[in-house]
Biopython code that builds the backbone (N, CA, C, O; Angstrom):
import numpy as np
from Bio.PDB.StructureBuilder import StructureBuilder

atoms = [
    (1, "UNK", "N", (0.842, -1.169, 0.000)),
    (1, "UNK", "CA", (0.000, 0.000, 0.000)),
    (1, "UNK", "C", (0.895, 1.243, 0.000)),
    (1, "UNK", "O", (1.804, 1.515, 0.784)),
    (2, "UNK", "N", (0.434, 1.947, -1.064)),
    (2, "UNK", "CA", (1.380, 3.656, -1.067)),
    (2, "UNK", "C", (1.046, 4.127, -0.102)),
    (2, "UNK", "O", (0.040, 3.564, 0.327)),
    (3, "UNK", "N", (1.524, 5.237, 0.748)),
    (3, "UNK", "CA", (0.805, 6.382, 1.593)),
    (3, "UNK", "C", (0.423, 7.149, 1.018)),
    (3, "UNK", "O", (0.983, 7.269, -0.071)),
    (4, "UNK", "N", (-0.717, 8.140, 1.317)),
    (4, "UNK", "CA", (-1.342, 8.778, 0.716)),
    (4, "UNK", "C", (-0.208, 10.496, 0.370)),
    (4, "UNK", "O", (0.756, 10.975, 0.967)),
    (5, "UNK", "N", (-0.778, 10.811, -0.526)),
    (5, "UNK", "CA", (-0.017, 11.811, -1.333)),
    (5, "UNK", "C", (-0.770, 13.462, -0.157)),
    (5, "UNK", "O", (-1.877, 13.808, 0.257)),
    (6, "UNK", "N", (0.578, 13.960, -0.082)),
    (6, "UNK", "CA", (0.283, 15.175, 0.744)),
    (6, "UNK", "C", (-0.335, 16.320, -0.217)),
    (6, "UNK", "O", (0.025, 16.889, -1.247)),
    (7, "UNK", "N", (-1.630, 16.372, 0.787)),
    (7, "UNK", "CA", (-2.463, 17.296, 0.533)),
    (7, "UNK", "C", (-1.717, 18.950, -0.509)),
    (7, "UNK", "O", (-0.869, 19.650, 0.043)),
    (8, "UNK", "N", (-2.049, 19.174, -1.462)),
    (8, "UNK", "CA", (-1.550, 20.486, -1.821)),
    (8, "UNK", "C", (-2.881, 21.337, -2.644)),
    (8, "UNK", "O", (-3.884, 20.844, -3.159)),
    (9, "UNK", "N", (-2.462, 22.791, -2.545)),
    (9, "UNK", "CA", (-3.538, 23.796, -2.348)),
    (9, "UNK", "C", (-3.393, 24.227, -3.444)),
    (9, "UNK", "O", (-2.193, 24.323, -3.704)),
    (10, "UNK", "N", (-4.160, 24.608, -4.403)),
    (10, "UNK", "CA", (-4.120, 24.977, -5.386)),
    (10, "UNK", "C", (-4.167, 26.518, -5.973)),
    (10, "UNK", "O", (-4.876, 27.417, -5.522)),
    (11, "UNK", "N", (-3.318, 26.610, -6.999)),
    (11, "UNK", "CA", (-3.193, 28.316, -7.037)),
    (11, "UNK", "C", (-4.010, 28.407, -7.989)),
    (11, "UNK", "O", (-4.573, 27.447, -8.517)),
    (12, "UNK", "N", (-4.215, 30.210, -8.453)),
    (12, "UNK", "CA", (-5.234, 30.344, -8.863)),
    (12, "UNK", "C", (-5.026, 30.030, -10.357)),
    (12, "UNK", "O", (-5.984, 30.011, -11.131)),
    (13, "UNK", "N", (-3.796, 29.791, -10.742)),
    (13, "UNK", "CA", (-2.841, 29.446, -12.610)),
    (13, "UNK", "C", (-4.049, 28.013, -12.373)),
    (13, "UNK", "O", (-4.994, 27.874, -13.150)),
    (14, "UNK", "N", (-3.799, 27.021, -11.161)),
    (14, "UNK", "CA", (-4.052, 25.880, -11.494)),
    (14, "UNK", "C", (-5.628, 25.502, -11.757)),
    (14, "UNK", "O", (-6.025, 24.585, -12.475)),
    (15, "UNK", "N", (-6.440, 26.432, -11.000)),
    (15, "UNK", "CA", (-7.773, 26.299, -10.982)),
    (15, "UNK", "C", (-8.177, 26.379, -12.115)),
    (15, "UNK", "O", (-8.893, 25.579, -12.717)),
    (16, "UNK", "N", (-7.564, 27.736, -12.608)),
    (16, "UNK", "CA", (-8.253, 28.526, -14.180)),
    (16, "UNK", "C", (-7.670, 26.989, -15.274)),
    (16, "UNK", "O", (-8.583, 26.442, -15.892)),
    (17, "UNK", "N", (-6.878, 26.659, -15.373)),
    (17, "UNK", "CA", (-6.614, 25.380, -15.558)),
    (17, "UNK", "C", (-7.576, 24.040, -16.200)),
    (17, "UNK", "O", (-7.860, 23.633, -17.326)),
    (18, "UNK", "N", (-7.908, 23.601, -14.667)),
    (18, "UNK", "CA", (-8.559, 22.989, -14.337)),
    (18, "UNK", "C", (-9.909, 23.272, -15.324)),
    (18, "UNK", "O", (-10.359, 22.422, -16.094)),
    (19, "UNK", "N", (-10.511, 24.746, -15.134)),
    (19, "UNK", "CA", (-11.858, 25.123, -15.314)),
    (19, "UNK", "C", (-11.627, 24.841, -16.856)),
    (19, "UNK", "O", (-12.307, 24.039, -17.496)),
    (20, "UNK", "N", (-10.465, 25.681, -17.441)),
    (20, "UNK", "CA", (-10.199, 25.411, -19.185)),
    (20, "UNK", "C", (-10.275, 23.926, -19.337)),
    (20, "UNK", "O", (-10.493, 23.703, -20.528)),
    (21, "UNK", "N", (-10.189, 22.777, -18.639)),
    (21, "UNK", "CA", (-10.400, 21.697, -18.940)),
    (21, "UNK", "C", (-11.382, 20.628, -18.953)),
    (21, "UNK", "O", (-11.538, 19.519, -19.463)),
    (22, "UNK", "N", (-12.065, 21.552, -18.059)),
    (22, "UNK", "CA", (-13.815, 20.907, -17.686)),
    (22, "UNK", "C", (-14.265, 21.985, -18.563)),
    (22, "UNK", "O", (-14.879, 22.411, -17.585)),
    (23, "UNK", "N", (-14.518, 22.757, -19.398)),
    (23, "UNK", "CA", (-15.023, 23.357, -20.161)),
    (23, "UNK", "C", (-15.089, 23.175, -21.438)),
    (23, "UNK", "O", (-15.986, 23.665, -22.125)),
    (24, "UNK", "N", (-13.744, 22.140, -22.095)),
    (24, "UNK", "CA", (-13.464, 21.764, -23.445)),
    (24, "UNK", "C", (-14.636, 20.121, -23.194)),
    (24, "UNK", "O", (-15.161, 19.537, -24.142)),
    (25, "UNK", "N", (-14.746, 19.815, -22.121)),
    (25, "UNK", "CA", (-15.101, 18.464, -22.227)),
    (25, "UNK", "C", (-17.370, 19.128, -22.043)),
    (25, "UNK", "O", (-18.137, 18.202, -21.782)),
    (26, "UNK", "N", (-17.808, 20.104, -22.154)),
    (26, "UNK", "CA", (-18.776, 20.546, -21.417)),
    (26, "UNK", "C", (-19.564, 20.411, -23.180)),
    (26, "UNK", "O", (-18.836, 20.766, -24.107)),
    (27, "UNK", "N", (-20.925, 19.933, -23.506)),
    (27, "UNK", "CA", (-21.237, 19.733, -24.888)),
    (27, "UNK", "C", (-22.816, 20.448, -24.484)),
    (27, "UNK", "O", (-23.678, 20.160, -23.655)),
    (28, "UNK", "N", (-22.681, 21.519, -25.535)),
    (28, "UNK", "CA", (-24.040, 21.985, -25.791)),
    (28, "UNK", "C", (-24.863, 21.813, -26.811)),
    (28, "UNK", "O", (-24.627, 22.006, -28.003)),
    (29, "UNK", "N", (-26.316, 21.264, -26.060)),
    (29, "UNK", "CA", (-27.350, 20.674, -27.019)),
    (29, "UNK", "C", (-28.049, 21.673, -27.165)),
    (29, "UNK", "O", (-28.766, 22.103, -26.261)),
    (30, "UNK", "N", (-27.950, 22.255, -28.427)),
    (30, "UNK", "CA", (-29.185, 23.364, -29.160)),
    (30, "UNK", "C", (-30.472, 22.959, -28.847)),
    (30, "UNK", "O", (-30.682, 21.761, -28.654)),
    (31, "UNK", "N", (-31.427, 23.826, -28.763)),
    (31, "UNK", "CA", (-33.133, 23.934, -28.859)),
    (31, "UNK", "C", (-33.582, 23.368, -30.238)),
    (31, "UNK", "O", (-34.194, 22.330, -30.489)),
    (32, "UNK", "N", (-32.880, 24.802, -31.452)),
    (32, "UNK", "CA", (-33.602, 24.260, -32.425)),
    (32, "UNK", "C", (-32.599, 23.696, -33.381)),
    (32, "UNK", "O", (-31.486, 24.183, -33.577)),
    (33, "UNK", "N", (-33.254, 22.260, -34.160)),
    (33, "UNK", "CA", (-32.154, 21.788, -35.149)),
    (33, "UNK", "C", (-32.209, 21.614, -36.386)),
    (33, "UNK", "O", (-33.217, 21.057, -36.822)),
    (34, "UNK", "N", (-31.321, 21.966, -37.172)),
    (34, "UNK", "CA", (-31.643, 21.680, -39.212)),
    (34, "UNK", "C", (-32.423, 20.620, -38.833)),
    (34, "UNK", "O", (-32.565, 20.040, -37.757)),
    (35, "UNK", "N", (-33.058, 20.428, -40.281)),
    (35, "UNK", "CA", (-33.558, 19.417, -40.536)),
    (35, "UNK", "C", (-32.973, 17.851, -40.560)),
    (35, "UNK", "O", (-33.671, 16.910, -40.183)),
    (36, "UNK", "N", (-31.399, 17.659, -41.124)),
    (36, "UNK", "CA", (-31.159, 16.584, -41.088)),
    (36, "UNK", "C", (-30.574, 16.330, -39.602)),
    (36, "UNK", "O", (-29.998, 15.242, -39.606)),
    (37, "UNK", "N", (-30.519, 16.929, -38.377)),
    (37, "UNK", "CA", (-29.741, 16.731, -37.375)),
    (37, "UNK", "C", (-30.901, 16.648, -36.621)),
    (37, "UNK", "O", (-30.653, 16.389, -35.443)),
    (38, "UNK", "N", (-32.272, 16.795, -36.918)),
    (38, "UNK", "CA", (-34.035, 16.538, -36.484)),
    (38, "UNK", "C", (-34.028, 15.151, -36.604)),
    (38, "UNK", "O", (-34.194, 14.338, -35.695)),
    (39, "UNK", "N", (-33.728, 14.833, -38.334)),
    (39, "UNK", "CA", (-33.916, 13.387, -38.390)),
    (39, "UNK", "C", (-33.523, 12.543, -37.782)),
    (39, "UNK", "O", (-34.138, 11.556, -37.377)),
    (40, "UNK", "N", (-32.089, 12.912, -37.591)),
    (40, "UNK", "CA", (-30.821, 11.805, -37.051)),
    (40, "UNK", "C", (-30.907, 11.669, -35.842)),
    (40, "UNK", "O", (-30.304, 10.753, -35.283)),
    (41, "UNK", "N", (-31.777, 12.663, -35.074)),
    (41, "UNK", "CA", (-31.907, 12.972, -33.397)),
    (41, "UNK", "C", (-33.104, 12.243, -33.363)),
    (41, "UNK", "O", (-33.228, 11.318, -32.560)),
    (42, "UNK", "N", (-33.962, 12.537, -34.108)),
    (42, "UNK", "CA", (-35.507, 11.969, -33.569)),
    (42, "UNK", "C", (-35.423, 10.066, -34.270)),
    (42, "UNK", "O", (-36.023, 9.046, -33.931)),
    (43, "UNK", "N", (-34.515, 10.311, -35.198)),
    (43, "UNK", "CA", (-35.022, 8.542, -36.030)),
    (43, "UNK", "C", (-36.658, 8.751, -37.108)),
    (43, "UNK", "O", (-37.011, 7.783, -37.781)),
    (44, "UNK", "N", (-37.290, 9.733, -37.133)),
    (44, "UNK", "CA", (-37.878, 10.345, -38.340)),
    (44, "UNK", "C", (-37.243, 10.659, -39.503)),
    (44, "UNK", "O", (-36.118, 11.133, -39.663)),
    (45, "UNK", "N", (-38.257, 10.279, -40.478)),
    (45, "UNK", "CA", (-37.515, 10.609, -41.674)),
    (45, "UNK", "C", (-37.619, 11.987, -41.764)),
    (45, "UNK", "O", (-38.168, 12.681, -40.909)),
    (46, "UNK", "N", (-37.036, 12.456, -42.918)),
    (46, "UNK", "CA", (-37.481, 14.192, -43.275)),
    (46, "UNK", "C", (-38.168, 15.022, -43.536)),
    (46, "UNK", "O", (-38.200, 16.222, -43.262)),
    (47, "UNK", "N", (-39.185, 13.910, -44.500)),
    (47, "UNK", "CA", (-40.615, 13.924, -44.916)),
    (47, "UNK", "C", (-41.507, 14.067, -44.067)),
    (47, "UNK", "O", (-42.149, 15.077, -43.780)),
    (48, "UNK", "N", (-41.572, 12.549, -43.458)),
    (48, "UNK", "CA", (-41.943, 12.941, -42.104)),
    (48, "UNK", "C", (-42.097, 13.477, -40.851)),
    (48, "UNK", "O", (-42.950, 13.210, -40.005)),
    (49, "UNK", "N", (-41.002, 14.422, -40.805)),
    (49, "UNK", "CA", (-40.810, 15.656, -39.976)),
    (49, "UNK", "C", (-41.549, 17.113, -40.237)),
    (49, "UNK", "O", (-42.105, 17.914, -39.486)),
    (50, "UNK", "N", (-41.283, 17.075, -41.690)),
    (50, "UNK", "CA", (-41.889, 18.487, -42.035)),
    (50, "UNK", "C", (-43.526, 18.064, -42.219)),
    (50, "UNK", "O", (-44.144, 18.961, -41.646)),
    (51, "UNK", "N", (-44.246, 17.328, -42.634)),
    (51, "UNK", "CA", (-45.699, 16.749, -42.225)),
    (51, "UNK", "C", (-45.846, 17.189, -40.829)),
    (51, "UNK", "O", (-46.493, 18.190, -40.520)),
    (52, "UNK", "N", (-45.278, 16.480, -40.047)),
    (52, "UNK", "CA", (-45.517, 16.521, -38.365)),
    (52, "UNK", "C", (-45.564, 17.982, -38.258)),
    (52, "UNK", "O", (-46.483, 18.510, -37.633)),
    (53, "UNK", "N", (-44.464, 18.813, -38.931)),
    (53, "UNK", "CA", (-44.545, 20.266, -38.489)),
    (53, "UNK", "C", (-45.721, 21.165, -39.034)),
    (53, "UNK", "O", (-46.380, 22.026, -38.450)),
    (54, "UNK", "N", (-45.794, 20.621, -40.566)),
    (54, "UNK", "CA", (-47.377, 21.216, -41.033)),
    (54, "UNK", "C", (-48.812, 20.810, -40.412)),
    (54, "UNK", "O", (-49.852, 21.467, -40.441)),
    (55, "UNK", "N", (-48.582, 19.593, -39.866)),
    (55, "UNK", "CA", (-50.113, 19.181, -39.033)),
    (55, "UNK", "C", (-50.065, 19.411, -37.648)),
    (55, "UNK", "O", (-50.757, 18.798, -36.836)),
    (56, "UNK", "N", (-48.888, 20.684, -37.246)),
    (56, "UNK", "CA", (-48.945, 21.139, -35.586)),
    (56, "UNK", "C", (-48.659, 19.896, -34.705)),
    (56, "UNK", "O", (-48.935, 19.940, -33.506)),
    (57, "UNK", "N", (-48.167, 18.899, -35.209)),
    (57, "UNK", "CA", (-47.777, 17.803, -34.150)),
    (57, "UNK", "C", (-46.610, 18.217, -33.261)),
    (57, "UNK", "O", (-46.594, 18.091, -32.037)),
    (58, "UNK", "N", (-45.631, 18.727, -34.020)),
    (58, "UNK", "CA", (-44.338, 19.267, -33.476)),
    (58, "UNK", "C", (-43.536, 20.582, -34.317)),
    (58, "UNK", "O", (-43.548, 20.626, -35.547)),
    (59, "UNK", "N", (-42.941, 21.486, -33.589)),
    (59, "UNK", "CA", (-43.011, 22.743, -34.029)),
    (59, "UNK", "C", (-41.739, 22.873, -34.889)),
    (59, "UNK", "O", (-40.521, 22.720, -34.793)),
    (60, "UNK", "N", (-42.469, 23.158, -35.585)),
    (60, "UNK", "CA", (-40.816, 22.996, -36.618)),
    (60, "UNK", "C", (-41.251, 24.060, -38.179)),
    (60, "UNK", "O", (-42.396, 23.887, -38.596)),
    (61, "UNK", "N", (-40.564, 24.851, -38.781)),
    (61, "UNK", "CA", (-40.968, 25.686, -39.703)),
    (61, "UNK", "C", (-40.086, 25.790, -40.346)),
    (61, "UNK", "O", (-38.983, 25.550, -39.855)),
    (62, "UNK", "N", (-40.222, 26.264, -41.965)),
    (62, "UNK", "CA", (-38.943, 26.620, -42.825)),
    (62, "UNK", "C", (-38.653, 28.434, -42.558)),
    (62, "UNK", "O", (-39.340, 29.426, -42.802)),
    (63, "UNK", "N", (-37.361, 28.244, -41.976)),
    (63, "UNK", "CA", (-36.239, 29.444, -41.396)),
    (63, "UNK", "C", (-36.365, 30.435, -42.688)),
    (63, "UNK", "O", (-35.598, 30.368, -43.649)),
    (64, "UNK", "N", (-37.536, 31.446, -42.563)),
    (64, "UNK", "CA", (-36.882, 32.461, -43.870)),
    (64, "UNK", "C", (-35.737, 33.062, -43.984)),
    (64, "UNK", "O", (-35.263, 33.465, -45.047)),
    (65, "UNK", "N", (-35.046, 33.187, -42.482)),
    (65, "UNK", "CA", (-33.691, 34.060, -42.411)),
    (65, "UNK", "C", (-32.536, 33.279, -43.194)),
    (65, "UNK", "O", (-31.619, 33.950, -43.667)),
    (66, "UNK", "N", (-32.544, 31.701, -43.374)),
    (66, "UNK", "CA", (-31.922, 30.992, -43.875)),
    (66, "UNK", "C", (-31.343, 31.562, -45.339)),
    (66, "UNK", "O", (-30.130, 31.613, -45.539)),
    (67, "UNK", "N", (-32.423, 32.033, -46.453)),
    (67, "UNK", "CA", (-32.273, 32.315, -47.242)),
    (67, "UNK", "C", (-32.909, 31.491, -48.667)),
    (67, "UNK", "O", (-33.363, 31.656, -49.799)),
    (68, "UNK", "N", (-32.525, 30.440, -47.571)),
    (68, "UNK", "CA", (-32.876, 28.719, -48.656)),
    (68, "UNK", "C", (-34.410, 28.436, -48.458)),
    (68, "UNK", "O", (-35.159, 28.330, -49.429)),
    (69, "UNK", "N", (-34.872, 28.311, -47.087)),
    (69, "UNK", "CA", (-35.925, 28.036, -46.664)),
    (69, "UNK", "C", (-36.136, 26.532, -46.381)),
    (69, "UNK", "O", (-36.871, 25.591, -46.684)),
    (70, "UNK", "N", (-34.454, 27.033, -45.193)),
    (70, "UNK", "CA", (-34.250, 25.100, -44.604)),
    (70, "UNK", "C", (-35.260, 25.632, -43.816)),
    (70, "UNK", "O", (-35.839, 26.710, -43.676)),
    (71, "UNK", "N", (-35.286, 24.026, -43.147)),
    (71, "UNK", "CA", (-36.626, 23.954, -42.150)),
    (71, "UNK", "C", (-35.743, 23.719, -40.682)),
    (71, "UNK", "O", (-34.620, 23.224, -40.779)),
    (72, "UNK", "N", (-36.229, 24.052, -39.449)),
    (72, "UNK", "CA", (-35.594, 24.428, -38.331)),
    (72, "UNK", "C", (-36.776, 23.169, -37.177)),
    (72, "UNK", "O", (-37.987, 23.061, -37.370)),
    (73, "UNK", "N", (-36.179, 22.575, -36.329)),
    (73, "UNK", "CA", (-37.164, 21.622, -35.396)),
    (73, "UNK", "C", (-36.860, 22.210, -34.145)),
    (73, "UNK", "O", (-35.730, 22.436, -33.712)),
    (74, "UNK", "N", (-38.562, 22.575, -33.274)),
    (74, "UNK", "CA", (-37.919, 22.607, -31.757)),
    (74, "UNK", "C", (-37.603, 21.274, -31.507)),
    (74, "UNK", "O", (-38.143, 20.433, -32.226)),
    (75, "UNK", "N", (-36.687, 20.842, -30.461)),
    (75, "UNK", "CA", (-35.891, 19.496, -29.986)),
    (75, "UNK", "C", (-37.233, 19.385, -29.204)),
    (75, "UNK", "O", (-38.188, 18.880, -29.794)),
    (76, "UNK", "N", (-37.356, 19.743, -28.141)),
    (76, "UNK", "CA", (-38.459, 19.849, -27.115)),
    (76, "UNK", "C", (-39.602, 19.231, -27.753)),
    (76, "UNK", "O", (-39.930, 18.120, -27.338)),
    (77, "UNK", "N", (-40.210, 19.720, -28.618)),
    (77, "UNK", "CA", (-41.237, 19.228, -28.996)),
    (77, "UNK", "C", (-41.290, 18.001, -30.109)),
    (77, "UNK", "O", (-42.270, 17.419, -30.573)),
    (78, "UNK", "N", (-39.647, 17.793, -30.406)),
    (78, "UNK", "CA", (-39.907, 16.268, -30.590)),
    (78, "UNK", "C", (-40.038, 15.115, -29.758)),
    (78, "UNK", "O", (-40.706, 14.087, -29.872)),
    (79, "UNK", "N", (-39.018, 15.651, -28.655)),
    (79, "UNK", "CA", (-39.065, 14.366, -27.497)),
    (79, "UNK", "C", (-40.499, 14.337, -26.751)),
    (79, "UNK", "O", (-40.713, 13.535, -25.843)),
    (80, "UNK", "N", (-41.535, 15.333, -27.228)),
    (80, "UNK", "CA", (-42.418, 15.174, -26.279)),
    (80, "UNK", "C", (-43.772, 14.697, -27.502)),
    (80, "UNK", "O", (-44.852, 14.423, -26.980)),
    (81, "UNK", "N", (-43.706, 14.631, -28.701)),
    (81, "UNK", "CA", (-43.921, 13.848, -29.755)),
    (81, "UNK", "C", (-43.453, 12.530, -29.420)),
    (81, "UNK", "O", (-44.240, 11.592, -29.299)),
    (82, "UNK", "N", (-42.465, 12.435, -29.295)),
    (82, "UNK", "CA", (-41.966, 10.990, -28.784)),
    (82, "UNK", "C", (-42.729, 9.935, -27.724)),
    (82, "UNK", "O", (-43.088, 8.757, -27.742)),
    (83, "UNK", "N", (-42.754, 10.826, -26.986)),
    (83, "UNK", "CA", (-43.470, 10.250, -25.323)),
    (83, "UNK", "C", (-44.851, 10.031, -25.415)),
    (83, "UNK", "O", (-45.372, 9.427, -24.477)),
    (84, "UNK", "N", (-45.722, 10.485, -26.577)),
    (84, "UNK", "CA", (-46.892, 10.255, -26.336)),
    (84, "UNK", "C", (-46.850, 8.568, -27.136)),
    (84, "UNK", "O", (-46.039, 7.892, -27.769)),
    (85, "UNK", "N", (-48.250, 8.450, -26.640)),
    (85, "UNK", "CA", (-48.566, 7.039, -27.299)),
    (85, "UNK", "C", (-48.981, 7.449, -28.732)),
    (85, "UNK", "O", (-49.272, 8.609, -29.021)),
    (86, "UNK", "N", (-48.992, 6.144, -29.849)),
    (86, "UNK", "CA", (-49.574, 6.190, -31.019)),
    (86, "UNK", "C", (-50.274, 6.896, -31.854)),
    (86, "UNK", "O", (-50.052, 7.420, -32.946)),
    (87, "UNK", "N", (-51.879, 6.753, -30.572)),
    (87, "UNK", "CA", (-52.788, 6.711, -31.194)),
    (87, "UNK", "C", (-53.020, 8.431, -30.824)),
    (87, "UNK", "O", (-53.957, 8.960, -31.421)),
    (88, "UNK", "N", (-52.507, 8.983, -30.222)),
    (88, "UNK", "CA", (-52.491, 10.838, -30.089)),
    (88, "UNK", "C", (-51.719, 11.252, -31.051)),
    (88, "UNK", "O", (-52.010, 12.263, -31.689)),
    (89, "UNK", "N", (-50.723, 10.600, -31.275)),
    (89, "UNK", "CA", (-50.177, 11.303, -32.296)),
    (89, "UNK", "C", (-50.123, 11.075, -34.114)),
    (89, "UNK", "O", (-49.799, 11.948, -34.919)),
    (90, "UNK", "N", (-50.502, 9.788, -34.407)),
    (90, "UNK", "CA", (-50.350, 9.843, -35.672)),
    (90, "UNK", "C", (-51.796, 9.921, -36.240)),
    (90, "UNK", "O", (-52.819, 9.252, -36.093)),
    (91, "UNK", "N", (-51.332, 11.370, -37.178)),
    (91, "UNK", "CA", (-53.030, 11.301, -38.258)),
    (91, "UNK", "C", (-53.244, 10.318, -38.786)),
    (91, "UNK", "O", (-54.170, 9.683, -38.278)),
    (92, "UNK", "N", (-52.781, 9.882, -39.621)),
    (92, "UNK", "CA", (-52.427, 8.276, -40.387)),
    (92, "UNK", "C", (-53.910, 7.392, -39.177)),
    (92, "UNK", "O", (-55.140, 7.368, -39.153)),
    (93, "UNK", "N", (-52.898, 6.882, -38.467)),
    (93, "UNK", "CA", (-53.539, 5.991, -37.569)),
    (93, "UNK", "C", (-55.330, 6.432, -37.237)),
    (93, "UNK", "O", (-56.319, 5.718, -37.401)),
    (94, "UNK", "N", (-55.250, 7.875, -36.721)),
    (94, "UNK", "CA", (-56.456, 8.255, -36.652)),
    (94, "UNK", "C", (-57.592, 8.075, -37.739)),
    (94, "UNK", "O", (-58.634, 7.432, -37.608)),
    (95, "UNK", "N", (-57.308, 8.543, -38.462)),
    (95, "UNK", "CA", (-57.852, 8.462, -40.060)),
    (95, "UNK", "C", (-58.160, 6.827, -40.436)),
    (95, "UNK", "O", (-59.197, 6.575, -41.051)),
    (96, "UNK", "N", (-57.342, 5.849, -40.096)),
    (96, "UNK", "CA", (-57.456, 4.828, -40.148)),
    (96, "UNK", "C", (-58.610, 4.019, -39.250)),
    (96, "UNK", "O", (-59.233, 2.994, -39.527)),
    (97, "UNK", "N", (-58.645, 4.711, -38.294)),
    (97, "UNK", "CA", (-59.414, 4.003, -37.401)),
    (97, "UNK", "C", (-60.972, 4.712, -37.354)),
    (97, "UNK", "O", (-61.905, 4.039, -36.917)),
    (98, "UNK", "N", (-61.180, 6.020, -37.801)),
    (98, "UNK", "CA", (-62.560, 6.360, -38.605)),
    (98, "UNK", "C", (-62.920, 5.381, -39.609)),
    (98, "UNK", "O", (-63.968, 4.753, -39.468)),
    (99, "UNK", "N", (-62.127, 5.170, -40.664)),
    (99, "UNK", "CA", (-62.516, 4.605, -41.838)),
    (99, "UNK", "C", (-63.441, 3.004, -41.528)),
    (99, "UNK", "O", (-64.315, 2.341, -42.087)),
    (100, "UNK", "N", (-62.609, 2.940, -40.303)),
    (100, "UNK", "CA", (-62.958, 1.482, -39.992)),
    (100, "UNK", "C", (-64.297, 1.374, -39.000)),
    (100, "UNK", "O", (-64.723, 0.296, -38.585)),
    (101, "UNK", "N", (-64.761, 2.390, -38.758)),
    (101, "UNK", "CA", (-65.519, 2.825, -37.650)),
    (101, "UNK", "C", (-65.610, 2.338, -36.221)),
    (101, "UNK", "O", (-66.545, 1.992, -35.499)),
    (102, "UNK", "N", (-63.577, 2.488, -35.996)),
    (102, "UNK", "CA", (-63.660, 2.017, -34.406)),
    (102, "UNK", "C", (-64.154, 3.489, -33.883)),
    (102, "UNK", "O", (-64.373, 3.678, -32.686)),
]
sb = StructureBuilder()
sb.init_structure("model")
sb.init_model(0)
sb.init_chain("A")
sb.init_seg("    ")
for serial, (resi, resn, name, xyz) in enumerate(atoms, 1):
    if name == "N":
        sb.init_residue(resn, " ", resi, " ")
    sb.init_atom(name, np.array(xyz, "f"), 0.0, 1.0, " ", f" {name:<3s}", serial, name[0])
structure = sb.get_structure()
């Protein structure tokens, strides 16, 4: 067994340091995301994203500031698209289940 290593106090070079190094490792998740980083996050296709955003399922719009008129996803309101069950969220399904007169 080693003995334990004597306590030492840290200056302020070493802290700021420290902080520069927990800060490179620190990852920020955006609100809103392009479209293909929607897909790749949610597992929706693209198609199917911008539908969801035209039928108010989840908020998502084409960015006029873009120039192009990419389309922009709140994150938020996919994961909470996510969490519901089925039958609240897909028109498809709904529509399906009129036709059939459940």
């Amino acid at each position: 067994m080693t003995p334990p290593r004597p306590h030492k106090l840290l200056t302020p070079k070493d802290v700021a340091e420290l902080a520069k190094q927990i800060a490179e490792h620190i990852v920020i998740q955006p609100r809103w995301l392009k479209l293909k980083q929607a897909a790749t996050y949610s597992g929706i296709g693209q198609k199917r994203l911008k539908s969801l955003a035209e039928n108010g399922e989840i908020t998502g719009y084409s960015d006029q500031n873009s120039g192009r008129g990419d389309w922009i996803f709140d994150k938020e309101s996919i994961d909470e698209y996510r969490l519901k069950p089925v039958q609240e969220t897909s028109v498809r399904f709904k529509k399906f289940l009129d036709g059939i007169g459940a």
